[in-house]
TIGUGU-417607 format. One record per atom (N, C-alpha, C): x, y, z; residue in three letters; residue number from 1; atom name. Coordinates in Angstrom, 3 decimals, padded with zeros to 6 digits, m for minus. Example, Ala and Ser with C-alpha at 12.3 -4.5 7.8 and 13.67 -1.06 7.14 Angstrom:
<pts>
+----------+----------+----------+------+-----+------+
:        X :        Y :        Z : code : pos : site :
+----------+----------+----------+------+-----+------+
:  013.190 : m005.690 :  007.800 :  ala :   1 :    N :
:  012.300 : m004.500 :  007.800 :  ala :   1 :   CA :
:  013.200 : m003.300 :  007.800 :  ala :   1 :    C :
:  012.850 : m002.250 :  007.080 :  ser :   2 :    N :
:  013.670 : m001.060 :  007.140 :  ser :   2 :   CA :
:  012.900 :  000.030 :  007.870 :  ser :   2 :    C :
+----------+----------+----------+------+-----+------+
</pts>
This chain:
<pts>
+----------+----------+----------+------+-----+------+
:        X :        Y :        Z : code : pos : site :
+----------+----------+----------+------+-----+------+
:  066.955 :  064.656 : m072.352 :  unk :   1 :    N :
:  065.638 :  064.765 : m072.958 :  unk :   1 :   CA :
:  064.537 :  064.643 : m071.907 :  unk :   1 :    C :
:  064.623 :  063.357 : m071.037 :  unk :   2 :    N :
:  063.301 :  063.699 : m069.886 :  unk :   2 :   CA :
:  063.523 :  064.997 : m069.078 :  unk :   2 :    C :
:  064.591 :  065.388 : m068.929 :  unk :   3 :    N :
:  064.404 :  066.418 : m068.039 :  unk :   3 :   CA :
:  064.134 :  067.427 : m068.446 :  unk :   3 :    C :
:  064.443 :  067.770 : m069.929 :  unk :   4 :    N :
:  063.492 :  068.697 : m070.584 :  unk :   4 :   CA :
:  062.134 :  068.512 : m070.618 :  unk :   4 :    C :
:  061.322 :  067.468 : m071.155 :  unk :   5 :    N :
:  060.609 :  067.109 : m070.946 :  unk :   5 :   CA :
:  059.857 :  067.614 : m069.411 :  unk :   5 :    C :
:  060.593 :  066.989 : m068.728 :  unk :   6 :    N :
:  060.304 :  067.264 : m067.213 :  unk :   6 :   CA :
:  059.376 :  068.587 : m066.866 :  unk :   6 :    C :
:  060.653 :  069.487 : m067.398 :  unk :   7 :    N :
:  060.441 :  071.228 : m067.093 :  unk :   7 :   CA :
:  059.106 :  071.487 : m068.246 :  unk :   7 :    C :
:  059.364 :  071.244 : m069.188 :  unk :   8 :    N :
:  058.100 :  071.505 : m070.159 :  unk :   8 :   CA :
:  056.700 :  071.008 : m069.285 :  unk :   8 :    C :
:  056.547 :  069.827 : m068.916 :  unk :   9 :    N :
:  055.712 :  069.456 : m068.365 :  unk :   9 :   CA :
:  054.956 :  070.295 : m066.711 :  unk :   9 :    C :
:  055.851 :  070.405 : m066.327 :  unk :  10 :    N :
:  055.685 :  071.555 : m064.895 :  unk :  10 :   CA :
:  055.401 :  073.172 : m065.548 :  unk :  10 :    C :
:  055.999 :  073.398 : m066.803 :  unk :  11 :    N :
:  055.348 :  074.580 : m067.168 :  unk :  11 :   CA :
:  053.995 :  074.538 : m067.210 :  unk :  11 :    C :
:  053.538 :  073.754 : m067.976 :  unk :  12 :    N :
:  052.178 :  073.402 : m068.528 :  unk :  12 :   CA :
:  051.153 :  073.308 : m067.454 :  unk :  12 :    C :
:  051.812 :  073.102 : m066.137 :  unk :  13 :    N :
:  050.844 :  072.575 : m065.319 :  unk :  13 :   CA :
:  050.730 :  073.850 : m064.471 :  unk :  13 :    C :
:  051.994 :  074.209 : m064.100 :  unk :  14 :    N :
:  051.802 :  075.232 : m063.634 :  unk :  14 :   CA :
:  050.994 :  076.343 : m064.243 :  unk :  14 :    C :
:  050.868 :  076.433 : m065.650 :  unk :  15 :    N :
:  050.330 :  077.760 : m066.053 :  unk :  15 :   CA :
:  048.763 :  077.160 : m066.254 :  unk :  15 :    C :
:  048.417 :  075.697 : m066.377 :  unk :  16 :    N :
:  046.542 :  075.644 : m066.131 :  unk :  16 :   CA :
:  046.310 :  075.816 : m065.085 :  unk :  16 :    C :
:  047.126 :  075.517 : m063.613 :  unk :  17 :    N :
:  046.771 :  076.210 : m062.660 :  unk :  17 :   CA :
:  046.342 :  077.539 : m062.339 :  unk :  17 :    C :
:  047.116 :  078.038 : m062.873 :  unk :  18 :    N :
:  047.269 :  079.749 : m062.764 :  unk :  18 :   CA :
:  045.780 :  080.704 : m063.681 :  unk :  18 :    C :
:  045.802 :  079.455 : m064.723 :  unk :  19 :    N :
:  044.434 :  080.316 : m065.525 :  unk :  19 :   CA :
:  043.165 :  079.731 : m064.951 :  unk :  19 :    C :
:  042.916 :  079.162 : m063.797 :  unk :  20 :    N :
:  041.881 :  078.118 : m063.472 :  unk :  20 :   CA :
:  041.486 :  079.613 : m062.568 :  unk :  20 :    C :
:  039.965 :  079.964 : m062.421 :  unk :  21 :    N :
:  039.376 :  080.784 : m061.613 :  unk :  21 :   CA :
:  039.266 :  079.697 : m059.864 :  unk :  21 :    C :
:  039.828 :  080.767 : m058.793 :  unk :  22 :    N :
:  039.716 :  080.455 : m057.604 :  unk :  22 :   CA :
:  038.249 :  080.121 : m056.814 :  unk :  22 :    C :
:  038.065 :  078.754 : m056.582 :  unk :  23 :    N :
:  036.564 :  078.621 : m056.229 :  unk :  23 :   CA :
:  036.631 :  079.741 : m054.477 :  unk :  23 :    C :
:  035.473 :  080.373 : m054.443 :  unk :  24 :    N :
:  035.477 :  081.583 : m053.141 :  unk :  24 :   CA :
:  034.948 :  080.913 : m052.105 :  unk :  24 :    C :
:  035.016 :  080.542 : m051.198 :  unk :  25 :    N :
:  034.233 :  080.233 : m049.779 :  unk :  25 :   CA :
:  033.160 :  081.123 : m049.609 :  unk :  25 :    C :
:  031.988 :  080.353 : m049.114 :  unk :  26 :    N :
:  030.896 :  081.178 : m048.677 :  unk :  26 :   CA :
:  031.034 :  082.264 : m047.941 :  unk :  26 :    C :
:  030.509 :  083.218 : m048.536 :  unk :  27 :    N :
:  030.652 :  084.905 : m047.673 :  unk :  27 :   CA :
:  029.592 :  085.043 : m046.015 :  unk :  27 :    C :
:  030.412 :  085.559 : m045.535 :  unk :  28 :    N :
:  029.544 :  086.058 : m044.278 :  unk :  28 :   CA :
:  029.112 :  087.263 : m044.058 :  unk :  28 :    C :
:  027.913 :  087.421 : m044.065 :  unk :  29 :    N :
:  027.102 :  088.615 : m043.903 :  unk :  29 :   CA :
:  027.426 :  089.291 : m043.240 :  unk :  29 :    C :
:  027.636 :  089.111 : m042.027 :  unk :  30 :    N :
:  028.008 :  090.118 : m040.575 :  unk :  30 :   CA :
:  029.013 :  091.034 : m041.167 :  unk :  30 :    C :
:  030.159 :  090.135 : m041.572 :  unk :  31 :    N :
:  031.498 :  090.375 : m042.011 :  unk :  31 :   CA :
:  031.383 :  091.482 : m042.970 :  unk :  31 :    C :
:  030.948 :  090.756 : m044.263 :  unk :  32 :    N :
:  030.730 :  091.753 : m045.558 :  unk :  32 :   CA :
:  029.923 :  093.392 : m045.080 :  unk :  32 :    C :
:  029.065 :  093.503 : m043.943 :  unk :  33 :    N :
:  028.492 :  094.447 : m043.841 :  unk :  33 :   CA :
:  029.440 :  095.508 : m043.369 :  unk :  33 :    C :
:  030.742 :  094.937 : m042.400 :  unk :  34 :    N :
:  031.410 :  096.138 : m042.116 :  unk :  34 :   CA :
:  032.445 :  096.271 : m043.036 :  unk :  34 :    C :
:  032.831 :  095.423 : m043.938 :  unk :  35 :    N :
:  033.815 :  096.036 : m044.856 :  unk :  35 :   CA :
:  033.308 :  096.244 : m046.064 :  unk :  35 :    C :
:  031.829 :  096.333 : m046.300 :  unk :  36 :    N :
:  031.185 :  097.143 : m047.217 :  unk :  36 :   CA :
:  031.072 :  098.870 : m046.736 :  unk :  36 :    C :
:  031.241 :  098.638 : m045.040 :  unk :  37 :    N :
:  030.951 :  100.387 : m044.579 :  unk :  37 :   CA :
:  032.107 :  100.830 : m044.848 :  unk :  37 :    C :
:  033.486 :  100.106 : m044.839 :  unk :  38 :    N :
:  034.713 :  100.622 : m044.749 :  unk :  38 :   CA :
:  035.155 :  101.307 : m045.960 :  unk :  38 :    C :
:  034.611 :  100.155 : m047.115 :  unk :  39 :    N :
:  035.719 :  100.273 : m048.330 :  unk :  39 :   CA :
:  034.280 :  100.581 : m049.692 :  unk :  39 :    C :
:  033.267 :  100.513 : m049.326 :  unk :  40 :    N :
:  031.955 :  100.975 : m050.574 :  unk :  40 :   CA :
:  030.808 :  101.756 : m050.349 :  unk :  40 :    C :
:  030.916 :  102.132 : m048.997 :  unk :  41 :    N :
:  029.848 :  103.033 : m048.567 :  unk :  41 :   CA :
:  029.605 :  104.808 : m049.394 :  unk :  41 :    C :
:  031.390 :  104.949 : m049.363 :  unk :  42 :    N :
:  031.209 :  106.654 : m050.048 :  unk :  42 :   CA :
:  030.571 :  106.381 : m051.882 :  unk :  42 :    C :
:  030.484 :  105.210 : m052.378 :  unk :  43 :    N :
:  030.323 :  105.555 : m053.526 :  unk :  43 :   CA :
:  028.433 :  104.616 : m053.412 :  unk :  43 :    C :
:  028.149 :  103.775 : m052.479 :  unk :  44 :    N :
:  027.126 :  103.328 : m052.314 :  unk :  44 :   CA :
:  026.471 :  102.608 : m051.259 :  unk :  44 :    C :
:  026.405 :  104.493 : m050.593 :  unk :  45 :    N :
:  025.719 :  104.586 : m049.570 :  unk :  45 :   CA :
:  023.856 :  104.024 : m048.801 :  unk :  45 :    C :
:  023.332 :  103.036 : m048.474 :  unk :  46 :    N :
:  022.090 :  102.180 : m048.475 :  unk :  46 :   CA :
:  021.924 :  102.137 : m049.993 :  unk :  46 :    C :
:  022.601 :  101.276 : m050.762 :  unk :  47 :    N :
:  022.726 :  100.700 : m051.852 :  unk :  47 :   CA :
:  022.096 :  101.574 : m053.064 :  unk :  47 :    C :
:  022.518 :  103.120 : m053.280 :  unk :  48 :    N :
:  022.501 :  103.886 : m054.007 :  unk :  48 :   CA :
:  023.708 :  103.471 : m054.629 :  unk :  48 :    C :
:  023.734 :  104.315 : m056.023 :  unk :  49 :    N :
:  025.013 :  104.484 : m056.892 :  unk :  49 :   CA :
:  025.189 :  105.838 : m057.008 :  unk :  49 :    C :
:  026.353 :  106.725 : m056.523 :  unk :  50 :    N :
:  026.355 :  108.435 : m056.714 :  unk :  50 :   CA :
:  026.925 :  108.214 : m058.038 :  unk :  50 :    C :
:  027.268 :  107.405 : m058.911 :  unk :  51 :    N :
:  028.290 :  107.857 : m060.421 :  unk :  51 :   CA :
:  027.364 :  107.589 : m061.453 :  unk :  51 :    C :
:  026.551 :  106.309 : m060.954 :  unk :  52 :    N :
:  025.222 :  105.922 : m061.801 :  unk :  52 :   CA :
:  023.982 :  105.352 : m061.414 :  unk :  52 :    C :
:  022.777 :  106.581 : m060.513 :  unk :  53 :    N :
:  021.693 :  106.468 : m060.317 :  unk :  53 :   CA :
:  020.894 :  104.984 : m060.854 :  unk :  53 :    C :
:  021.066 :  105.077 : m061.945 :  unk :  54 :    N :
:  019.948 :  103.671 : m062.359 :  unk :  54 :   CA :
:  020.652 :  102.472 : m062.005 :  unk :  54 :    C :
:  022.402 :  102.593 : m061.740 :  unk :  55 :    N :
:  022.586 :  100.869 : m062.022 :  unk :  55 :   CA :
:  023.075 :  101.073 : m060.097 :  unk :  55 :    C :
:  021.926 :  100.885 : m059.406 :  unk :  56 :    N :
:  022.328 :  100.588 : m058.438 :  unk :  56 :   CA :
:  022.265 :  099.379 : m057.844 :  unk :  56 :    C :
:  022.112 :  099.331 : m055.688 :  unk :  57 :    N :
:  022.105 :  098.181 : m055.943 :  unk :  57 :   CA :
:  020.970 :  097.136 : m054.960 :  unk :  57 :    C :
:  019.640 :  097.678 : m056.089 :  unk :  58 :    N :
:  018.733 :  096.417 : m055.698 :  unk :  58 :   CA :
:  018.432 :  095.832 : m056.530 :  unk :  58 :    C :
:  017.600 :  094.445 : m056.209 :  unk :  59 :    N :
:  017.380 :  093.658 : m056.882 :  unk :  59 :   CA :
:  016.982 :  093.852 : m058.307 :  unk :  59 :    C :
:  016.508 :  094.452 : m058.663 :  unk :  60 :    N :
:  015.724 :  094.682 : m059.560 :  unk :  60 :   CA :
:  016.884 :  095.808 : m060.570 :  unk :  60 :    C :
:  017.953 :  096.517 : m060.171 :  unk :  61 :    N :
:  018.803 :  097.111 : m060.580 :  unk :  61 :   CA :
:  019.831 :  095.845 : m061.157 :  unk :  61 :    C :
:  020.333 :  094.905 : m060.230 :  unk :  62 :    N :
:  021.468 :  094.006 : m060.247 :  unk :  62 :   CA :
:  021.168 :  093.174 : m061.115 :  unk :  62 :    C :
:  019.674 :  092.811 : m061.318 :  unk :  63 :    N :
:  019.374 :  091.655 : m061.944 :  unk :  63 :   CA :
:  019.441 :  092.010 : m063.829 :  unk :  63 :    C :
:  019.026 :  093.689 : m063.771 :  unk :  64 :    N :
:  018.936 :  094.098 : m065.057 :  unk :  64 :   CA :
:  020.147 :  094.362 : m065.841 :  unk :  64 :    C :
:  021.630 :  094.815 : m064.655 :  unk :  65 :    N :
:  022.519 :  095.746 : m065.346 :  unk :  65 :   CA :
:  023.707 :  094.512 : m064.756 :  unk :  65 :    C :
:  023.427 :  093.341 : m064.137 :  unk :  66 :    N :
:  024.741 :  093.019 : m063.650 :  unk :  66 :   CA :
:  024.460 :  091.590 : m063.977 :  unk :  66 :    C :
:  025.585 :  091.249 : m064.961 :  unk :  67 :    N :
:  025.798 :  090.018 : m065.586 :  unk :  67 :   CA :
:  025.505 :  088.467 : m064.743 :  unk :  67 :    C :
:  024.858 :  087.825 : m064.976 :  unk :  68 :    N :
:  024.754 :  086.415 : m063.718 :  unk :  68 :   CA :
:  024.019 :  086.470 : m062.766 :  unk :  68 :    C :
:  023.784 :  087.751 : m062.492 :  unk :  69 :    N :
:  023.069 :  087.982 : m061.381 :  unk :  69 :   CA :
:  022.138 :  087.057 : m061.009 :  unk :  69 :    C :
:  021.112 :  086.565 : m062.032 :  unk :  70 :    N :
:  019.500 :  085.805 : m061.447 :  unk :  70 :   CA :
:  019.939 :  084.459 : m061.152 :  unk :  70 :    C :
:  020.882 :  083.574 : m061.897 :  unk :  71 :    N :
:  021.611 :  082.299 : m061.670 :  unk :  71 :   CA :
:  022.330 :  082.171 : m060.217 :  unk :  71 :    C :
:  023.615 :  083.162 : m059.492 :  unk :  72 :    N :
:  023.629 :  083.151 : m058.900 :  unk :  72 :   CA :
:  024.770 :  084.657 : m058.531 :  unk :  72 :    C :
:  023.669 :  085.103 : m057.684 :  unk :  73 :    N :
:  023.853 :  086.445 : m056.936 :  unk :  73 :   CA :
:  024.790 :  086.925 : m056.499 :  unk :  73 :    C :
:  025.452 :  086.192 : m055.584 :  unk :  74 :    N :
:  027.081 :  086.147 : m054.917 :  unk :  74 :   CA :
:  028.443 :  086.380 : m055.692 :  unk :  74 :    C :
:  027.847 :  085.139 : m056.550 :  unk :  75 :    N :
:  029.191 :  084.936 : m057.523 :  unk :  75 :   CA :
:  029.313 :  086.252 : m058.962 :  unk :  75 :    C :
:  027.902 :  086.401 : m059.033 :  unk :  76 :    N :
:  028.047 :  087.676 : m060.188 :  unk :  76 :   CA :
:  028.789 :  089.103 : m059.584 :  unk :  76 :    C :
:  027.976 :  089.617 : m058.133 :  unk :  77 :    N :
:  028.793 :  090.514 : m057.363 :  unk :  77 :   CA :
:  030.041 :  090.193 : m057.187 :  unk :  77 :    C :
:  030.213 :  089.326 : m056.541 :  unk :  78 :    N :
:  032.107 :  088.780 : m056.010 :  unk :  78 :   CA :
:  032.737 :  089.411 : m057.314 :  unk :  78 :    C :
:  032.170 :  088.911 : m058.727 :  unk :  79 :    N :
:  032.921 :  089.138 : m059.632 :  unk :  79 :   CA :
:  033.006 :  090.673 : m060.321 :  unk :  79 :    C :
:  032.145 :  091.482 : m059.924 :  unk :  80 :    N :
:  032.366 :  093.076 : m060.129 :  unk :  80 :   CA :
:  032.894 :  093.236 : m059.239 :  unk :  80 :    C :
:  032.825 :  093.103 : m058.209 :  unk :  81 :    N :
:  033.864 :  093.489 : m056.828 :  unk :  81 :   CA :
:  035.109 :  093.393 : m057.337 :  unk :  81 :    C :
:  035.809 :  092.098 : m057.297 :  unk :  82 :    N :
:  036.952 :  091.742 : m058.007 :  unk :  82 :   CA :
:  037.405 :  092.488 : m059.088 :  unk :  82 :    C :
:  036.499 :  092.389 : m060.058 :  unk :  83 :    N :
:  037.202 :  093.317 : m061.607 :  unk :  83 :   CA :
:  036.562 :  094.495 : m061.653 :  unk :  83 :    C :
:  036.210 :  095.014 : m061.164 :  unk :  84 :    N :
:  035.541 :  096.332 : m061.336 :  unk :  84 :   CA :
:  034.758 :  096.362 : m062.570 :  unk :  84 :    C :
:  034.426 :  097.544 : m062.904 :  unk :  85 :    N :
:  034.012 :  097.929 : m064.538 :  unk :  85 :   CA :
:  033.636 :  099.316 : m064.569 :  unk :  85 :    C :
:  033.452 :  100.032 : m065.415 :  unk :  86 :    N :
:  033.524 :  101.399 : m065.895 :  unk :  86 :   CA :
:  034.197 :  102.737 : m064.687 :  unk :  86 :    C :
:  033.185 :  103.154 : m064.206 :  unk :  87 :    N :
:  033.740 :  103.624 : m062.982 :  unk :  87 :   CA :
:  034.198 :  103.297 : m061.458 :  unk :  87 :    C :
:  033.802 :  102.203 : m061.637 :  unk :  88 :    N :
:  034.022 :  101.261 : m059.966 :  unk :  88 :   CA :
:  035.401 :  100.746 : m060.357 :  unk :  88 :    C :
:  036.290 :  100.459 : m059.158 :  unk :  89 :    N :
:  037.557 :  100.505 : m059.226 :  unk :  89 :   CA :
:  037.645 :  098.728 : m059.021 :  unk :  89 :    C :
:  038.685 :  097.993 : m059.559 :  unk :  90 :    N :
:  038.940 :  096.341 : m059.343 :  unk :  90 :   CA :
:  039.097 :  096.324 : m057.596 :  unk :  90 :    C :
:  038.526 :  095.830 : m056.425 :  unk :  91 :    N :
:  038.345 :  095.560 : m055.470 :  unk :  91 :   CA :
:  039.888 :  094.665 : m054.801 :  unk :  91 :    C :
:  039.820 :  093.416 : m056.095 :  unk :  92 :    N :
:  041.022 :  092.281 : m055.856 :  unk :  92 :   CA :
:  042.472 :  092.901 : m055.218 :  unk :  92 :    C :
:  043.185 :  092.723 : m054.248 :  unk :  93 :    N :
:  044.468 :  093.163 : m054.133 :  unk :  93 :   CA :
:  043.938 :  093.924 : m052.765 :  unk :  93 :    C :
:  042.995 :  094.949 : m053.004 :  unk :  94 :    N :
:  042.641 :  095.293 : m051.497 :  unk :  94 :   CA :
:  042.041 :  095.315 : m050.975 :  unk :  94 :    C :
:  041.043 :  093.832 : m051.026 :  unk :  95 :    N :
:  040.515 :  093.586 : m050.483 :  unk :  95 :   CA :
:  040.978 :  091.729 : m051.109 :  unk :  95 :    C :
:  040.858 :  090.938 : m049.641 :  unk :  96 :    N :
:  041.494 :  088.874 : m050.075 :  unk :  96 :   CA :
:  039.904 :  088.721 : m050.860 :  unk :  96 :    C :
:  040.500 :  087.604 : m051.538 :  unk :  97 :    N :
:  039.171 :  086.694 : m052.111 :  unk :  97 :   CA :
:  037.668 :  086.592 : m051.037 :  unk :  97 :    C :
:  038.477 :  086.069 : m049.953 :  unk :  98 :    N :
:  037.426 :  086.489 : m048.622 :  unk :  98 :   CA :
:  036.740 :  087.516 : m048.508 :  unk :  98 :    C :
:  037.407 :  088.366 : m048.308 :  unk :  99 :    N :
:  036.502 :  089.750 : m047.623 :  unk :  99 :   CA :
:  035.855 :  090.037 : m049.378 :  unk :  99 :    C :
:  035.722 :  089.944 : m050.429 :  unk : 100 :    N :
:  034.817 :  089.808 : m051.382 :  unk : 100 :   CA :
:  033.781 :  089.052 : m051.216 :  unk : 100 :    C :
:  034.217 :  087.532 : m051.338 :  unk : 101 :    N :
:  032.574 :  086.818 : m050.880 :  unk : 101 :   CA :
:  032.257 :  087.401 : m049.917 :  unk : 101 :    C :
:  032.391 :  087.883 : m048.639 :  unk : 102 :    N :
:  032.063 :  088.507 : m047.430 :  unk : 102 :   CA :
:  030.905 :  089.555 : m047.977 :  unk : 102 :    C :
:  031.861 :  090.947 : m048.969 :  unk : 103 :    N :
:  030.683 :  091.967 : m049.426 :  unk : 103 :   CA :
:  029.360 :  091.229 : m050.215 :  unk : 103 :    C :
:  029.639 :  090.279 : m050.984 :  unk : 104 :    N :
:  029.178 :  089.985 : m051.980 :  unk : 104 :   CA :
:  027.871 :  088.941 : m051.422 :  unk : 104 :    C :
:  027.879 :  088.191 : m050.117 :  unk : 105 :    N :
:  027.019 :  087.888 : m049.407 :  unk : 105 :   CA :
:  026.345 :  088.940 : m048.766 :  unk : 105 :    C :
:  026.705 :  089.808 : m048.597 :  unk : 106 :    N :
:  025.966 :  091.227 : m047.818 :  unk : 106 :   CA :
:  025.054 :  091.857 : m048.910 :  unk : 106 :    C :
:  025.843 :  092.138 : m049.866 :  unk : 107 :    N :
:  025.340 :  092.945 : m050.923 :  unk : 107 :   CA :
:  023.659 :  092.058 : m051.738 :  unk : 107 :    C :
:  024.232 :  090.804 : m051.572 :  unk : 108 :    N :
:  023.126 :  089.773 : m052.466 :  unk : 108 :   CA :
:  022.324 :  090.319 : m051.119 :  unk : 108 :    C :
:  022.735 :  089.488 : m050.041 :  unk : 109 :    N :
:  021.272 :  089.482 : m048.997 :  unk : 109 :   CA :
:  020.314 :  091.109 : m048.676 :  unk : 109 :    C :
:  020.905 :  092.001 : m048.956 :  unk : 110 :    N :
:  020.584 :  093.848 : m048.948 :  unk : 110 :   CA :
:  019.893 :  093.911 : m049.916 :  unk : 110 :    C :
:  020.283 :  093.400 : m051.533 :  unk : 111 :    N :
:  019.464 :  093.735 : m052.688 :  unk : 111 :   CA :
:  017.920 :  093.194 : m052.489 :  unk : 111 :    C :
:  017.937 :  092.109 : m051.764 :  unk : 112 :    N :
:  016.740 :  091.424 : m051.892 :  unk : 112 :   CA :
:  015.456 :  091.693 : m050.547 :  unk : 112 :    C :
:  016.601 :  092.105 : m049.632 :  unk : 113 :    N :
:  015.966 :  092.684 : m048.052 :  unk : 113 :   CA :
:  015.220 :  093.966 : m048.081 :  unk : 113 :    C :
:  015.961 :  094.850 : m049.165 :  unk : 114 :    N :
:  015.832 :  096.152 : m049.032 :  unk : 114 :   CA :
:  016.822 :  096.846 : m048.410 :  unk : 114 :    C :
:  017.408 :  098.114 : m048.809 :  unk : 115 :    N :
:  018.825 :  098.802 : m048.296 :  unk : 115 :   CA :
:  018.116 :  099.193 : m047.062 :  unk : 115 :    C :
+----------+----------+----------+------+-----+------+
</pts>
């Protein structure tokens, strides 16, 4: 019985682990800028959108069409990066958790700089 117990118990833990969202390390700008040229430039080139003109990506675009955005900037991008949505493809897998905060610090600091 405990060792059933046991295993039941390591399930449980193991699987709130697994549903717990990964906290991201602060992104680096430098960084995010060249693997934004590598891997997001053909679809948003000086922070245009070629699939959808209006939801591009400045401030004033991100803040209107992209969820979290005004709270905090990074973490709302990181998280379209990651899951994609309509026509933008899920980022996660090829690109680490890293090189996301990386774009996603680039992308916040560009929206607000100017492309």
């Amino acid at each position: 019985m405990k060792k059933l117990l046991s295993i039941i118990l390591l399930g449980l833990t193991i699987f709130v682990f697994a549903l717990q969202t990964p906290v991201m390390a602060a992104g680096d700008v430098a960084k995010g800028a060249k693997i934004f040229a590598a891997n997001c430039n053909s679809c948003h080139f000086r922070g245009i959108n070629v699939i959808m003109k209006d939801k591009n990506l400045t401030k004033n675009a991100l803040s209107k069409y992209l969820p979290g955005y005004d709270a905090d900037p990074e973490a709302a991008i990181a998280t379209q990066v990651t899951k994609g949505k309509v026509a933008m493809p899920a980022f996660l897998g090829r690109l680490s958790p890293q090189q996301i905060a990386d774009v996603a610090a680039y992308v916040a600091e560009k929206s607000v700089s100017g492309w």
